[in-house]
Backbone bond lengths (Angstrom), bond angles and torsions (degrees), N, CA, C in turn:
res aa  C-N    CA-C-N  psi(-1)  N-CA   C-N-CA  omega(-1)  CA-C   N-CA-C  phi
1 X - - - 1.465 - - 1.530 108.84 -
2 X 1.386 113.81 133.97 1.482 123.00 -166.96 1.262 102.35 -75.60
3 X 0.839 142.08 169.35 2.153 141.54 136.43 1.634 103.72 -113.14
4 X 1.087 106.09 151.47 1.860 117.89 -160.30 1.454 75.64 -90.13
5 X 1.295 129.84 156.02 1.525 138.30 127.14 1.862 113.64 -41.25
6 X 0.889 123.85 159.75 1.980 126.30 -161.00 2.048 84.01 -135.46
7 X 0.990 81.67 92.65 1.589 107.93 172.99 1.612 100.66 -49.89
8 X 1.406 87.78 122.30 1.598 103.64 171.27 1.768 122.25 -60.17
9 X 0.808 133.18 138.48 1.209 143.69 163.09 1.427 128.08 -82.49
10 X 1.738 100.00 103.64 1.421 97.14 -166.38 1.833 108.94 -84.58
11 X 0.931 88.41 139.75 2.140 98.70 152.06 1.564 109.53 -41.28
12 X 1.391 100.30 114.16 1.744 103.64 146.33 1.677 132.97 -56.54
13 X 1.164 102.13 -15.43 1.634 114.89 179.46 1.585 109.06 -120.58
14 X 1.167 92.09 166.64 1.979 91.01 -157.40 1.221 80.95 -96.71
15 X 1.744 97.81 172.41 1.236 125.37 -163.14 1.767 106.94 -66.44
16 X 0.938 114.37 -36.49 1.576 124.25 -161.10 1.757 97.01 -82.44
17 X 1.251 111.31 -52.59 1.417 108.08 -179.83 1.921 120.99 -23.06
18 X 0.903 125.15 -83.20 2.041 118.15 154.68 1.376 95.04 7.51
19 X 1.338 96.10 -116.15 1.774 113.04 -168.62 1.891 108.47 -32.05
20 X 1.140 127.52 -28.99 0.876 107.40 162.95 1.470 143.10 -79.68
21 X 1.033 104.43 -19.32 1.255 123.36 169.42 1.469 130.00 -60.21
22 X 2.021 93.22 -40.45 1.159 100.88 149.60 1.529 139.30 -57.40
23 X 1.075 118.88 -44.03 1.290 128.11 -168.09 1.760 98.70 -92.83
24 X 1.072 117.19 21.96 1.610 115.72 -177.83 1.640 105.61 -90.96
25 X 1.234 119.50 -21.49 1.669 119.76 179.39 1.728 79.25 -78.00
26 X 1.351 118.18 -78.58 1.532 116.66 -160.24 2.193 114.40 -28.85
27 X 1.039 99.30 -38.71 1.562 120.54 -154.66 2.032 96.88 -83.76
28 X 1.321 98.28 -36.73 1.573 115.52 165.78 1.307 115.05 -48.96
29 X 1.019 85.36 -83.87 2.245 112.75 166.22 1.272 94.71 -31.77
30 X 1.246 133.62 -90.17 1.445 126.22 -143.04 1.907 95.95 -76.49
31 X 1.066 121.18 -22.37 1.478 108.89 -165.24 1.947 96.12 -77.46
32 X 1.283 95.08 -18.45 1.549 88.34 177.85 1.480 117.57 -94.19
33 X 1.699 121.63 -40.52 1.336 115.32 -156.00 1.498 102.84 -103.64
34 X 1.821 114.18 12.53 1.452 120.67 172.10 1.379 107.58 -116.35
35 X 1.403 117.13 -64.78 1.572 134.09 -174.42 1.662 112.71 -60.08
36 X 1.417 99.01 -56.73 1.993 100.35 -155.98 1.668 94.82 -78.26
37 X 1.982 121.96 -17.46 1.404 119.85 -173.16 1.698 99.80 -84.80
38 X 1.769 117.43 -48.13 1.196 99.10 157.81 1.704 151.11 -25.17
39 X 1.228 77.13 -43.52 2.098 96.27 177.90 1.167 95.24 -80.05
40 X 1.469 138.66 -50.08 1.466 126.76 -174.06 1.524 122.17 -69.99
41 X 1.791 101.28 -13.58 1.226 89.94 174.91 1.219 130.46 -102.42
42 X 2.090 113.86 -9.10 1.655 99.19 142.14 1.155 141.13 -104.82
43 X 1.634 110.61 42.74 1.361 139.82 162.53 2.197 92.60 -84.17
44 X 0.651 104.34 -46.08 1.399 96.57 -175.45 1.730 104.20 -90.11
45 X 0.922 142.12 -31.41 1.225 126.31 137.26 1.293 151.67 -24.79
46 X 1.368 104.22 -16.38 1.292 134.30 -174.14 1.803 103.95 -113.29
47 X 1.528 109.34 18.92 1.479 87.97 -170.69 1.733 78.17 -138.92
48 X 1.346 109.29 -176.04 1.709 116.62 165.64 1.343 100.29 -118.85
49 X 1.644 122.40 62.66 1.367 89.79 158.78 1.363 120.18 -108.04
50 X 1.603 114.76 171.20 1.553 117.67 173.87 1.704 111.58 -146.24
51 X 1.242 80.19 140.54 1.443 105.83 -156.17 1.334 137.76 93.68
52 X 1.360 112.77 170.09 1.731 106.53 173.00 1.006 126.28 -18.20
53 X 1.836 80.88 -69.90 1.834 116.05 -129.79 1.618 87.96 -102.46
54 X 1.138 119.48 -22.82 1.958 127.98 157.92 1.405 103.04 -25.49
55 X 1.690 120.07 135.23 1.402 115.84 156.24 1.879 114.98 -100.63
56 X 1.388 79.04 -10.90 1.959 103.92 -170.73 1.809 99.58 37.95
57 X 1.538 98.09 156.30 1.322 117.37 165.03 1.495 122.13 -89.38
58 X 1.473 104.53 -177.26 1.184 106.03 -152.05 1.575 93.05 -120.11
59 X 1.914 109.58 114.76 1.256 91.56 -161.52 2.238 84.12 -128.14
60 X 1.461 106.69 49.64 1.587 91.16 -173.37 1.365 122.02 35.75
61 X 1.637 110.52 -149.80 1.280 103.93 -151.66 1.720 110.61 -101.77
62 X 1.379 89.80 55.90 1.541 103.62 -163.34 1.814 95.60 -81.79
63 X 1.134 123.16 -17.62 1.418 133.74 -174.60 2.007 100.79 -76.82
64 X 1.397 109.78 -46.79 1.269 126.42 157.74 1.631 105.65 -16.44
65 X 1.460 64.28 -83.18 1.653 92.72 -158.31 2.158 110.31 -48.41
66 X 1.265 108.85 -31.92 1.083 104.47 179.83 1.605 117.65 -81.58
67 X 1.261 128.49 -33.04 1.457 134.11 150.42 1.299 121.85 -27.98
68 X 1.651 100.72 -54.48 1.571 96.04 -169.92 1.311 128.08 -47.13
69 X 1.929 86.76 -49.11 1.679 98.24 175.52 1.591 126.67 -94.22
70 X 1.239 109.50 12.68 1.343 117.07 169.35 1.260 140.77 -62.54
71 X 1.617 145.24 101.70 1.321 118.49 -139.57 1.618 103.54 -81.51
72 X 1.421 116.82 -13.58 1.560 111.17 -172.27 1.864 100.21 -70.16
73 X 1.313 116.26 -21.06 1.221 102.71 177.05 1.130 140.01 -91.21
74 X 1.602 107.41 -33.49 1.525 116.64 144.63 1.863 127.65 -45.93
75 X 1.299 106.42 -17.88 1.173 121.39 -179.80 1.109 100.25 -71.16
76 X 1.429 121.17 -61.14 1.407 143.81 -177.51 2.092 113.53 -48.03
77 X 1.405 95.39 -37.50 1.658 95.78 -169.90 1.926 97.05 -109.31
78 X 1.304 117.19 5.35 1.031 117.64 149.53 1.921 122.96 -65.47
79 X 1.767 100.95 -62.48 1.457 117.79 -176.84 1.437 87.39 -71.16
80 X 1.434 163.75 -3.59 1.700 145.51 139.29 1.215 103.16 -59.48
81 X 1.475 120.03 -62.63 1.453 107.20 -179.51 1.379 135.49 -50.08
82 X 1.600 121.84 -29.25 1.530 125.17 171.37 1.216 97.20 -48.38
83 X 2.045 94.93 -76.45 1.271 98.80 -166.74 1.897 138.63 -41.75
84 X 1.269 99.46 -46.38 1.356 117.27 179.16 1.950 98.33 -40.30
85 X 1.271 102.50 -59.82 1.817 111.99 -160.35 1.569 95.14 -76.56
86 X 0.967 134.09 -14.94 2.037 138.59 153.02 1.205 125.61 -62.90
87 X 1.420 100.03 -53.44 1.762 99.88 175.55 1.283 124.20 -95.58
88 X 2.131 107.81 -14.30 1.796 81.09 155.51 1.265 131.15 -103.91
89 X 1.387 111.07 4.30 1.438 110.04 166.23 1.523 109.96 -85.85
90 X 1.127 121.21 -37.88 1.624 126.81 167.38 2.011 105.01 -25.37
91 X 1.336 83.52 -55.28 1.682 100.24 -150.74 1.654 97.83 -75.52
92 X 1.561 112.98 -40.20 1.446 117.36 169.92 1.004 134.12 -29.67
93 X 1.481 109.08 -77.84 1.556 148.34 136.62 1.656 107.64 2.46
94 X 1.285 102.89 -87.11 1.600 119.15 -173.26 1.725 99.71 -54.23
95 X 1.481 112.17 -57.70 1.584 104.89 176.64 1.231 131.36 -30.15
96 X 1.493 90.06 -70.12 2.018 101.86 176.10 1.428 113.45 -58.37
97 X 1.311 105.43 -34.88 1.836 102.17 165.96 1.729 123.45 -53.18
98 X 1.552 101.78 -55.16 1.359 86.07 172.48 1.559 116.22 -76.88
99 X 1.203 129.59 -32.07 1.654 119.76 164.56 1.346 107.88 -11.26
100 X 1.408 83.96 -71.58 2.040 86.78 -163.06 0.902 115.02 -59.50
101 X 1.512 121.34 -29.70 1.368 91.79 177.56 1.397 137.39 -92.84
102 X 1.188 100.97 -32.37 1.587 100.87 145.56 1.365 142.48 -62.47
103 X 1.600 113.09 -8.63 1.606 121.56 178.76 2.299 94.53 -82.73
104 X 1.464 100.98 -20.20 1.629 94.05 -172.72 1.956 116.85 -86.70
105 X 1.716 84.39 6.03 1.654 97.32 164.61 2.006 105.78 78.41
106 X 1.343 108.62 92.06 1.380 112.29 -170.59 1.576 89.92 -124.64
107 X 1.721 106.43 178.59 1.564 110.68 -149.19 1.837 86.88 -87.03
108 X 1.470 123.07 141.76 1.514 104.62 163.20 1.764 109.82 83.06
109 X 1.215 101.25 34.59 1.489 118.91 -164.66 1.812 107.68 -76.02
110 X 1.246 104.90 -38.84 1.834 122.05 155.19 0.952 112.71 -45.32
111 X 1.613 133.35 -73.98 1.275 137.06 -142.30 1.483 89.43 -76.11
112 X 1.665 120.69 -55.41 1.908 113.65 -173.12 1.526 109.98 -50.70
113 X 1.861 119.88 -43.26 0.920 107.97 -164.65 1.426 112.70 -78.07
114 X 1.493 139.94 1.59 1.542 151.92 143.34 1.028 103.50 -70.35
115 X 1.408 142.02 -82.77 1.455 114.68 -174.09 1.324 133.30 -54.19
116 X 1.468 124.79 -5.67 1.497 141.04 164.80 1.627 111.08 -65.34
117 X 1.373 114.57 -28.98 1.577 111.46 -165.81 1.236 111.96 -129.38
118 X 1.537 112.11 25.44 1.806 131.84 -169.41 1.430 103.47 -68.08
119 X 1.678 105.61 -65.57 1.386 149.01 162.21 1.580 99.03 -2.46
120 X 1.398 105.77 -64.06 1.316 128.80 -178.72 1.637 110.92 -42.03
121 X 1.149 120.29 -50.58 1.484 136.73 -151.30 1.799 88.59 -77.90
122 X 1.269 118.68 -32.61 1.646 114.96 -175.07 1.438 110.67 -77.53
123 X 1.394 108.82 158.03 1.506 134.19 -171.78 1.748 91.35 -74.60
124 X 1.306 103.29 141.40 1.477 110.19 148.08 1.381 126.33 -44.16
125 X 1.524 106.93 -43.77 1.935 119.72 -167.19 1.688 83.64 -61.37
126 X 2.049 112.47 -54.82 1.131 105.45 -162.84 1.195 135.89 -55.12
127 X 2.230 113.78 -29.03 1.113 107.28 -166.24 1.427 100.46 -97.16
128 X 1.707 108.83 0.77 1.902 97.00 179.15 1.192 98.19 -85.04
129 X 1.187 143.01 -27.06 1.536 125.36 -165.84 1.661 91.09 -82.57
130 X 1.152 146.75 -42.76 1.664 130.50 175.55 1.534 101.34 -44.10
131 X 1.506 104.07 -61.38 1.437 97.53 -172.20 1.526 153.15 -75.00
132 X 1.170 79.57 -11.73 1.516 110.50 163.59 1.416 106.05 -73.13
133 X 1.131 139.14 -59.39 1.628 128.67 164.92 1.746 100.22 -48.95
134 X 0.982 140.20 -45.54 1.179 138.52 175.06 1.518 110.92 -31.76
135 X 1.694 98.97 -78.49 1.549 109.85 -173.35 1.874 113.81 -73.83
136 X 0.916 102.64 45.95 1.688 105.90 -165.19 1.625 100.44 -81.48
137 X 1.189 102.93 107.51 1.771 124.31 -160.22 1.977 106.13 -76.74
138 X 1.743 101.98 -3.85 1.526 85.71 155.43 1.797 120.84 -65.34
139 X 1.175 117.91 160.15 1.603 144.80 -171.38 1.696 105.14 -111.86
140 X 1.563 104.38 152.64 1.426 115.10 147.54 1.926 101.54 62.38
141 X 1.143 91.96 -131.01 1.789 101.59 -179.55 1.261 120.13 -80.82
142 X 1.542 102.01 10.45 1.731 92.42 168.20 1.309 83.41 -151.37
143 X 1.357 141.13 68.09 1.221 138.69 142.59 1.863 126.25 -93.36
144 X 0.636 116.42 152.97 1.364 113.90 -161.98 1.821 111.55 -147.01
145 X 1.438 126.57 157.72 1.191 123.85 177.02 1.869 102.16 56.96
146 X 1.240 126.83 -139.88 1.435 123.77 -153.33 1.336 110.92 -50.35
147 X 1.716 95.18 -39.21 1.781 102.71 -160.36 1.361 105.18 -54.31
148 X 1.648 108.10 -32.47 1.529 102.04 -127.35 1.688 74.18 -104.06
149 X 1.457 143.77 7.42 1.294 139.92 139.08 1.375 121.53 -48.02
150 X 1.535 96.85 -58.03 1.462 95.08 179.67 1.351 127.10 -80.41
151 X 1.637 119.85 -26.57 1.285 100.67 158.14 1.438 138.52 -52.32
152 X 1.862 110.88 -48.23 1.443 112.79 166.91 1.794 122.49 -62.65
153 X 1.814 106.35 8.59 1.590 85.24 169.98 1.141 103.54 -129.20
154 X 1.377 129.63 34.44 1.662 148.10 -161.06 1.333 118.96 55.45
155 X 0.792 130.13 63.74 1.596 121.72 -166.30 1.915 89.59 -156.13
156 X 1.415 108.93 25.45 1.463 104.36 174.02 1.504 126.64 -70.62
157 X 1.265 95.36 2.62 1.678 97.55 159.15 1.568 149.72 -110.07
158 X 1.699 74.71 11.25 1.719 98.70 146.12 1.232 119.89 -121.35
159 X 1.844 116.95 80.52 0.934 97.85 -169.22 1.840 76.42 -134.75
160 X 1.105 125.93 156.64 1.723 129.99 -147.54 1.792 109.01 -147.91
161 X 0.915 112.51 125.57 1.405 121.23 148.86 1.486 113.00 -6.56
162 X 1.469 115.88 -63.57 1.135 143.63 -166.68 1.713 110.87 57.01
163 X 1.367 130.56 -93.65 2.044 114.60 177.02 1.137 99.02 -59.82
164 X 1.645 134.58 -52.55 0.732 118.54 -131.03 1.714 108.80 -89.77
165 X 1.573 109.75 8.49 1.783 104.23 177.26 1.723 102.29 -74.52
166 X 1.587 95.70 141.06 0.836 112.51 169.67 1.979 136.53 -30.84
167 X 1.254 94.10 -48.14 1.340 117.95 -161.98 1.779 100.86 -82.47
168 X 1.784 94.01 -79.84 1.454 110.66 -163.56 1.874 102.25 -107.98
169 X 1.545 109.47 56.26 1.411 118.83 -171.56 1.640 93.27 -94.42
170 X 1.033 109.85 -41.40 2.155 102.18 179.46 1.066 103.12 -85.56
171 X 1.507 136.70 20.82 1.218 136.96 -178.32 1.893 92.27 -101.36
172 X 1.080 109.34 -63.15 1.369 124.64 177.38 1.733 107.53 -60.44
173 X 1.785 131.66 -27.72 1.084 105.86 148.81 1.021 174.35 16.69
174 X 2.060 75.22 -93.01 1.789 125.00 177.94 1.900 88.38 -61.55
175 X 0.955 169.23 -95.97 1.248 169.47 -13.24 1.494 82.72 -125.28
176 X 1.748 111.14 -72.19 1.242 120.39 -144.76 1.832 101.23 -61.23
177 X 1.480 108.02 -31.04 1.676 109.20 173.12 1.521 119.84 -80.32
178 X 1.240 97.98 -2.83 1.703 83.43 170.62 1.020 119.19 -91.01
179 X 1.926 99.52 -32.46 1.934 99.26 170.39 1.358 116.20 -71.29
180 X 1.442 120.45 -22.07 1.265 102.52 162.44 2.141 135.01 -45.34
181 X 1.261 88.93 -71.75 1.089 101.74 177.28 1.426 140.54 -79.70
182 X 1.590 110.98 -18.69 1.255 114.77 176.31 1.229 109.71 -45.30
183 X 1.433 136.72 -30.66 1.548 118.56 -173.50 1.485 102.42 -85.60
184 X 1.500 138.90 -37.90 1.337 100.22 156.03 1.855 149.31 -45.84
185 X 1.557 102.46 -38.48 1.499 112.40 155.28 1.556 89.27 -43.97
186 X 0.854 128.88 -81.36 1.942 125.24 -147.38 1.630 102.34 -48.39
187 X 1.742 121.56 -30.25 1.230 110.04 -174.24 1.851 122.79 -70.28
188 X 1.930 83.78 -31.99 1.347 92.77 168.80 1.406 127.94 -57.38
189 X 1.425 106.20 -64.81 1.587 110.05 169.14 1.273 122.23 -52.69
190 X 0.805 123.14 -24.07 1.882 142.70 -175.34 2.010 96.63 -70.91
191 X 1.186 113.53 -42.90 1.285 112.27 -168.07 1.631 98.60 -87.61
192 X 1.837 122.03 -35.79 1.117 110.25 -175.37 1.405 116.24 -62.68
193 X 1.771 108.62 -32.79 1.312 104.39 173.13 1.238 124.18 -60.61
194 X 1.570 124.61 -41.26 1.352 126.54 178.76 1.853 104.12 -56.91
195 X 1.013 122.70 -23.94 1.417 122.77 -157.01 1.753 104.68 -90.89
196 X 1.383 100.82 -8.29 1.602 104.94 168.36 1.566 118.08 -78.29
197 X 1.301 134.95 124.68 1.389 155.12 -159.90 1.957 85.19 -82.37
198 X 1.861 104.42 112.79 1.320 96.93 174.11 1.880 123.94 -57.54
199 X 1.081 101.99 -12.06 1.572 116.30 160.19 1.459 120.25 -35.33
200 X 1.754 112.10 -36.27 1.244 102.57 -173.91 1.203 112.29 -88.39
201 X 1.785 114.52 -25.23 1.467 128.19 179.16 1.484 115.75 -48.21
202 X 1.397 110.91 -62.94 1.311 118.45 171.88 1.290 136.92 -71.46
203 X 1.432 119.58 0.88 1.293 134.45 167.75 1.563 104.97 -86.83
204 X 1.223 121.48 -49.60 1.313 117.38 150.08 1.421 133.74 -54.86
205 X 1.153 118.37 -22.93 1.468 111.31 146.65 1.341 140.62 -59.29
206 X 1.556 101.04 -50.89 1.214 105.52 160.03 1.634 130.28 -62.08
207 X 1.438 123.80 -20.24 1.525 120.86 164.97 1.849 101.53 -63.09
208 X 1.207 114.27 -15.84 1.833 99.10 -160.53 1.218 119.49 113.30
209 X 1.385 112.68 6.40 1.511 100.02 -171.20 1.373 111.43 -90.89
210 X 1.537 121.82 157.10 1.130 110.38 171.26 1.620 155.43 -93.31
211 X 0.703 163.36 54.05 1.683 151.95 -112.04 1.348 117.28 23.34
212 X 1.642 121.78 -59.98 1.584 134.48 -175.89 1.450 104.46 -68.45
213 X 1.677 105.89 -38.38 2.008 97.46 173.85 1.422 119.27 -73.71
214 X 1.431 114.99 -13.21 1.055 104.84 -152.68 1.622 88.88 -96.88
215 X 1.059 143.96 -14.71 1.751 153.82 155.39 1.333 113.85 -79.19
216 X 1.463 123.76 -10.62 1.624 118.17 178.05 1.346 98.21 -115.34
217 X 0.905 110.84 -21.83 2.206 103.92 -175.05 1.798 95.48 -111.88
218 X 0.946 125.90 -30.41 1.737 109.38 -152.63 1.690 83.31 -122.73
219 X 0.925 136.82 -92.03 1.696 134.90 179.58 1.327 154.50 -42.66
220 X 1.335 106.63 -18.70 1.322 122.25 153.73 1.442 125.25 -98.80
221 X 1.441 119.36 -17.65 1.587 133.97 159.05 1.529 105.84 -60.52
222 X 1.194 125.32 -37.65 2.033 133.87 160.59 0.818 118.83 -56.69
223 X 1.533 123.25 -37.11 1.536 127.91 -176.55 1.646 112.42 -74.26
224 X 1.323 115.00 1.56 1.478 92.12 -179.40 1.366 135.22 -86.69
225 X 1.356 113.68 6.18 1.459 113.16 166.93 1.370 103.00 -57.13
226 X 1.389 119.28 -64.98 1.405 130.50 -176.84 1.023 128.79 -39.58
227 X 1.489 109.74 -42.42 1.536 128.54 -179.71 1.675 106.09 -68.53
228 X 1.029 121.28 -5.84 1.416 136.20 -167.60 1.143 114.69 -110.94
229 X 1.190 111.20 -54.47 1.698 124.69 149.64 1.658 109.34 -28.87
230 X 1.519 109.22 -66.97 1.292 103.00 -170.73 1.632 119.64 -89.46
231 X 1.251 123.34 4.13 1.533 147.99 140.51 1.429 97.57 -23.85
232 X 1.571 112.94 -78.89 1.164 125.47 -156.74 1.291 117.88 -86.33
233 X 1.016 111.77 -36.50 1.855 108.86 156.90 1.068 130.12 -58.97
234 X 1.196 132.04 -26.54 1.139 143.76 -169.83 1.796 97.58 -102.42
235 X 1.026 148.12 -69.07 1.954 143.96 147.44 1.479 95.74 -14.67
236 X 1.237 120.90 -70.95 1.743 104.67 -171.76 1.791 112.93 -56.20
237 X 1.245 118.66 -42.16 1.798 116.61 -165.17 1.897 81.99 -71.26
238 X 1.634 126.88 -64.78 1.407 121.16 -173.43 1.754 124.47 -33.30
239 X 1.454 90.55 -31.38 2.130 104.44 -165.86 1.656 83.49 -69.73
240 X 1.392 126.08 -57.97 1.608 129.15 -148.72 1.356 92.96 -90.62
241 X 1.198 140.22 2.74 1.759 122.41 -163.30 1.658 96.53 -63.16
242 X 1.529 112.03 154.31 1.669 102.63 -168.02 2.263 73.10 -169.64
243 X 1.495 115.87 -75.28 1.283 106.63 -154.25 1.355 102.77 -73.34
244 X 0.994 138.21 0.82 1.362 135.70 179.30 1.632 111.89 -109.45
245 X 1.446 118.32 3.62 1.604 109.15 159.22 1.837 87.14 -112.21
246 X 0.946 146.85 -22.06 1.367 145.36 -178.64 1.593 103.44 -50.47
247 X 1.273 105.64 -74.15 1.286 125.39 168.32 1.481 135.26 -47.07
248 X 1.528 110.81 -11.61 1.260 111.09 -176.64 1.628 96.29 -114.52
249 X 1.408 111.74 -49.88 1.722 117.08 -165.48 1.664 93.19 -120.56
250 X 1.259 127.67 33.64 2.165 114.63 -172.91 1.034 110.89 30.53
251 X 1.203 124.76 -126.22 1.533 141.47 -164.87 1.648 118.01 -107.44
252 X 0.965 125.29 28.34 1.690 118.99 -161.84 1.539 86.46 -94.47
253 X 1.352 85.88 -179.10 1.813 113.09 -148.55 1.353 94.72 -82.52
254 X 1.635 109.55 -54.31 1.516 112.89 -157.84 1.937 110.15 -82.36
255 X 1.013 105.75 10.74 1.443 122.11 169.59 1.512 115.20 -119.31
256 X 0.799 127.33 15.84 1.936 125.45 -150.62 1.445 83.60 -111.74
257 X 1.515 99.28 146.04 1.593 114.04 -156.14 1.259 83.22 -147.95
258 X 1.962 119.95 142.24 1.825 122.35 -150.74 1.901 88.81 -74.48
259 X 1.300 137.21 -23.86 1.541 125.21 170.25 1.430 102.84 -64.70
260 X 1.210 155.48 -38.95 1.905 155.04 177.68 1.558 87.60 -72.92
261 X 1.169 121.21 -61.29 1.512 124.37 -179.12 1.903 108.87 -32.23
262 X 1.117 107.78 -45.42 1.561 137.36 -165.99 1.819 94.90 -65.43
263 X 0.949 92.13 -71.83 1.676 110.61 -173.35 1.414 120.02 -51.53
264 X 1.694 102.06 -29.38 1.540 98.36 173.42 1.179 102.22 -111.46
265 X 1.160 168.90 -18.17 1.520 145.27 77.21 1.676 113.98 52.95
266 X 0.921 104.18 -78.95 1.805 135.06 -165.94 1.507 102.42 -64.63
267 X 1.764 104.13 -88.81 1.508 123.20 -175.18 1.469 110.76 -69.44
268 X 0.938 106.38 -57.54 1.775 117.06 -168.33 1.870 99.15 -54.80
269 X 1.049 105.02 -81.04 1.567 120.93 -169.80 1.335 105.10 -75.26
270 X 1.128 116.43 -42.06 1.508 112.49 171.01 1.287 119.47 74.16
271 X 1.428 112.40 39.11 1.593 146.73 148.60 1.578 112.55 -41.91
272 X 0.789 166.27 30.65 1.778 151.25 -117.86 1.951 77.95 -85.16
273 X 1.355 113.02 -54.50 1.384 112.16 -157.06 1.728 107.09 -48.86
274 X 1.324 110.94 -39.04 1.598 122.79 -164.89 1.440 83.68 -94.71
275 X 0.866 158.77 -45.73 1.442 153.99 179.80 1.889 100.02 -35.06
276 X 1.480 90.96 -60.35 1.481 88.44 -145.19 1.942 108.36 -92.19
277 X 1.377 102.78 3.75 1.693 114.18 159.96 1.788 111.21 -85.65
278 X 1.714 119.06 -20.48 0.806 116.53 165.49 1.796 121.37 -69.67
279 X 1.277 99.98 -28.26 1.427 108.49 174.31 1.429 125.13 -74.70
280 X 1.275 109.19 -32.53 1.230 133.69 166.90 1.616 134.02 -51.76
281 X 1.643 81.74 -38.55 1.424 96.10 179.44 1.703 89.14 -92.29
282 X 0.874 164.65 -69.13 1.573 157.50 -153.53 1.522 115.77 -55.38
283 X 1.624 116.34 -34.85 1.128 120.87 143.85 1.540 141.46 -50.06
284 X 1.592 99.21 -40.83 1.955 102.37 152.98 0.992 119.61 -73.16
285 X 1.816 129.36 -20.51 1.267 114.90 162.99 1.547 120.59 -65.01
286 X 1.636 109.23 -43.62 1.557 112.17 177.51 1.449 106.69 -41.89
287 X 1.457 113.00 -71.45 1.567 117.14 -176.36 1.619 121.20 -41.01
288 X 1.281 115.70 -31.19 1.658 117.69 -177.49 1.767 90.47 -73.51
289 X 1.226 141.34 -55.05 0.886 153.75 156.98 1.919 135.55 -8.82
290 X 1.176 80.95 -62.39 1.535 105.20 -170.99 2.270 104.12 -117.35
291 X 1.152 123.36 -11.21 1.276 114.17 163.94 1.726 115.85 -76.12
292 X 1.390 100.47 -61.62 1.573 85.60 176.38 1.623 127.49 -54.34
293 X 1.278 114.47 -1.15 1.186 114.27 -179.36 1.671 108.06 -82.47
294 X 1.500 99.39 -45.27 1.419 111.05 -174.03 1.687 99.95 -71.72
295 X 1.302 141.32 -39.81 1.542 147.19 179.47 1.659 96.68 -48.93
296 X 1.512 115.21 -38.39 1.627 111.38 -175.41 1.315 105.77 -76.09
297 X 1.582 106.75 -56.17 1.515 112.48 168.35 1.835 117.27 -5.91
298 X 1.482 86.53 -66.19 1.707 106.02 -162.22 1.563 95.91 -77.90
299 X 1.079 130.87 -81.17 1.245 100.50 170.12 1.228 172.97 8.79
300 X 1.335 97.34 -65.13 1.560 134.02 147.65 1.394 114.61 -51.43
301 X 1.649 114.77 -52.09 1.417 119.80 178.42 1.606 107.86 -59.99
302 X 1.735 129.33 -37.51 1.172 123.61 -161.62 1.558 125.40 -98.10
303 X 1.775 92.43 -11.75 1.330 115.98 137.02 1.785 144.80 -32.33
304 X 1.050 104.77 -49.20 1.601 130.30 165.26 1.586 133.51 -69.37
């Protein structure tokens, strides 16, 4: 005697419906307080108004157009540009340094790699106001913070302006963000190294290579997902930096970065229209930034 199989009972609603439902408050939220504020904010970019209670007109990209050639703003995406090419090579640099040395297994390898990424856990406001007493650009008998180190240990003739030089002042900045973060860079690289199969180490040993080849030809050519990873993290925190030149130098000219640029723009002058093309534009910088990363991303994924 046979027995029938007892026919399953399908769902009237598709499979995906659930999970979506879930994620429909989340998908709300962000489509409103990222996407629909985006659009409104170069809808107002497109107008001159100022103030509140301002409805301003609608004058296109005439706000554009005055940025481009403006020297306070070029000023502005100049002091990003120092800075930007200081603090992520600063931060690079120092990362892969401590990697190695902690990826080659030293005594107390925990405790460095926590105090390496502490840094991290502090506020910008917090670590510019330390450092800003740090870089305190008085000299001689009224130098104070670095100077006044190096004068009392003879070395008073490296003792520097530091923000406030003319030239390489957002260079000196970058300082307080590299100590921030370099120990995250190190976690990254730290994991790419762990993520290498000792298989490759010793196969490279066995060709002849030596310790230095075997990190310049075979191990750091692996690391570049990571290195990419921290490319882009580090370009996005540089594009927005705002409380950490506030906090170290306020508002001055020869430090003013196009987000401080933004703020006095906005609040101060009370531009909303020039405010919010300035924002606009930092957001096309993010995106030049952070899309090709994600285009590899996907790639990579469809690759597999």
């Amino acid at each position: 005697m046979s027995v029938k199989p007892t026919a399953v009972k399908r769902s009237k609603f598709p499979h995906w419906l659930p999970g979506f439902l879930v994620l429909l408050p989340s998908i709300a939220l962000i489509g409103y307080f990222v996407y629909v504020l985006l659009f409104q904010n170069f809808l107002l970019s497109m107008t001159n108004r100022k103030g509140i209670n301002s409805t301003g007109e609608f004058i296109g990209l005439e706000n554009y157009g005055q940025l481009v050639i403006e020297d306070r703003f070029q000023n502005s995406m100049q002091n990003l540009l120092i800075f930007t090419v200081a603090f992520i090579g600063g931060t690079m640099l120092i990362g892969l340094i401590m990697a190695v040395l902690l990826e080659r297994g030293i005594p107390g390898e925990g405790f460095f790699r926590s105090a390496f990424i502490f840094p991290m856990a502090l506020s910008f406001i917090a670590s510019g106001l330390v450092w800003g007493f740090l870089m305190n650009p008085n000299r001689d008998e009224n130098a104070g913070g670095l100077n006044w180190l190096l004068k009392n240990i003879g070395l008073g003739a490296l003792q520097n302006p530091w923000w406030q030089a003319n030239t390489w002042g957002m260079a000196a900045l970058a300082l307080p963000a590299i100590w921030m973060f370099s120990g995250y860079i190190m976690a990254l690289f730290l994991a790419g190294f762990r993520g290498i199969p000792d298989d490759v180490r010793e196969a490279a040993k066995i060709d002849g290579a030596n310790e230095f080849q075997i990190y310049t030809k075979v191990l750091f050519p692996l690391l570049g997902p990571a290195a990419l990873s921290a490319l882009v993290i580090l370009g996005h925190i540089s594009v927005k930096v705002f409380d950490l030149v506030v906090a170290v130098s306020f508002k001055q000219f020869r430090t003013e970065t196009p987000a401080v640029y933004m703020w006095v723009t906005t609040f101060d002058a009370t531009n909303f229209g020039k405010g919010a093309a300035i924002a606009a534009i930092l957001l096309i910088v993010t995106a030049i930034i952070v899309i090709p990363y994600l285009v590899s991303v996907y790639k990579g994924e469809k690759t597999r």
